[in-house]
C-alpha positions as CSV (number, residue, x, y, z in Angstrom):
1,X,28.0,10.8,-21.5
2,X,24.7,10.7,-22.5
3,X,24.4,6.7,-22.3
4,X,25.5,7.0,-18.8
5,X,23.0,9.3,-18.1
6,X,20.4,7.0,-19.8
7,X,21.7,4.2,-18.1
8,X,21.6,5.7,-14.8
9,X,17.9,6.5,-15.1
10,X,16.9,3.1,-16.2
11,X,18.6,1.6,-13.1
12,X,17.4,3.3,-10.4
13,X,14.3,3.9,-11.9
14,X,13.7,-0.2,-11.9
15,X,13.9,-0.2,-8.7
16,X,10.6,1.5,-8.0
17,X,7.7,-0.6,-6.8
18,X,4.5,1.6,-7.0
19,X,1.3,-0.8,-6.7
20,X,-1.9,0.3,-8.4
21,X,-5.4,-0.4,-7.0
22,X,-6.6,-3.3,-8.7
23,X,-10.3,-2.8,-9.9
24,X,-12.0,-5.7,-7.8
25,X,-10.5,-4.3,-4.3
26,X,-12.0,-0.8,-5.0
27,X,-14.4,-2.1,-2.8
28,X,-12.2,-3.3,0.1
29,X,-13.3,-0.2,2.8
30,X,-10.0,1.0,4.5
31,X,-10.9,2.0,8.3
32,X,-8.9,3.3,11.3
33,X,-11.0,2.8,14.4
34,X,-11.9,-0.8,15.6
35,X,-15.6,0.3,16.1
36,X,-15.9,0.0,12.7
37,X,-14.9,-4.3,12.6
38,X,-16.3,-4.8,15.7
39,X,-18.8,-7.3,14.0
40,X,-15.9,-8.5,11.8
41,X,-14.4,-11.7,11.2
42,X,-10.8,-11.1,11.2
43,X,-9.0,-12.5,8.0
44,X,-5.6,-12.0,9.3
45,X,-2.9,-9.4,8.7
46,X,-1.9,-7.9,5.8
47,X,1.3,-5.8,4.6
48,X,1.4,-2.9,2.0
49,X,4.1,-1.4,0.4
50,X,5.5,1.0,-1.4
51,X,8.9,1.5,-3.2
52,X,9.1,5.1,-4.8
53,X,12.8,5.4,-5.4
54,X,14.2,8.9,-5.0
55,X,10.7,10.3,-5.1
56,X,10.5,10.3,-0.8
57,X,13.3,13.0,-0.9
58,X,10.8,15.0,-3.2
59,X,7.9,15.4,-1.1
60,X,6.1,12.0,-2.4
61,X,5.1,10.6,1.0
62,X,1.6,11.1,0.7
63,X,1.5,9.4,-3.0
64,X,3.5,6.9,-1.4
65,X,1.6,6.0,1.6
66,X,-1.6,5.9,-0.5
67,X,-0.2,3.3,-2.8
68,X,1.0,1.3,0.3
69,X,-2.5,1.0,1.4
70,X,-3.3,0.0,-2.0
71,X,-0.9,-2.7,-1.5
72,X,-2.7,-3.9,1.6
73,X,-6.0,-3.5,-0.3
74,X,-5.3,-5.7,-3.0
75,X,-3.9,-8.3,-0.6
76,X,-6.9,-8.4,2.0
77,X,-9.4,-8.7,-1.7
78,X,-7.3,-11.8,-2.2
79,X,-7.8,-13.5,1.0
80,X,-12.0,-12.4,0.3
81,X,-11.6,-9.6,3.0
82,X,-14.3,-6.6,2.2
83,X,-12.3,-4.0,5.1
84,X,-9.2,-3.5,5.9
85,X,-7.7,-1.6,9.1
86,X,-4.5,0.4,9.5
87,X,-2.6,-0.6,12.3
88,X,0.2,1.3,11.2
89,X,2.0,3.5,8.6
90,X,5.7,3.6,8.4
91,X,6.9,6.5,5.9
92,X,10.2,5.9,5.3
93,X,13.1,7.1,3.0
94,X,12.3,5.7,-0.5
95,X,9.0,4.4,0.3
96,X,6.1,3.6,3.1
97,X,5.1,0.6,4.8
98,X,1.2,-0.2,6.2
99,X,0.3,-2.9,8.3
100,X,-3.6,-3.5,8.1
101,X,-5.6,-6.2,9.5
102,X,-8.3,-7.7,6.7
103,X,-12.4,-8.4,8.1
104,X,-14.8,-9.9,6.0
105,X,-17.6,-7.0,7.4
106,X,-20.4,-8.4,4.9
107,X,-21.5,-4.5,4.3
């Protein structure tokens, strides 16, 4: 019983995607208005996500839509974007989705 139980765990716990902020796009600036790109060049779009298992049922939506955005975050660093803004933030069950355009803003 108790290898069942251990199985169990392992599997649906491998199925949890839950991206960190990488260090270099700490500085990528999240915005939500588009006064704050309006002297932007546009990078292109960029999608976060987040995969937190059985977590959503538990209340997790907030720790899930923050690592989403870190998602996007890491992705706009990689195409040498310094802001990214949200376009939209899809909680769903299990996980959230963000949609974020990347800007190289030149702060």
């Amino acid at each position: 019983m108790k290898i069942h139980i251990v199985f169990i765990s392992l599997l649906l716990t491998s199925c949890v995607t839950i991206p960190e902020l990488k260090s270099e796009a700490n500085n990528v600036k999240v915005v939500s208005t588009d006064r704050a790109v309006i002297s932007c060049q546009s990078l292109g779009l960029v999608y976060g996500y987040s995969d937190n298992g059985f977590e959503g049922y538990a209340g997790a939506a907030g720790i899930s839509q923050r690592h989403s955005v870190y998602d996007a975050q890491n992705k706009a660093y990689d195409l040498g974007a310094d802001t990214i803004l949200i376009i939209n933030t899809n909680p769903r069950i299990g996980g959230t989705d963000t949609a974020a355009e990347a800007f190289k803003c030149n702060f």
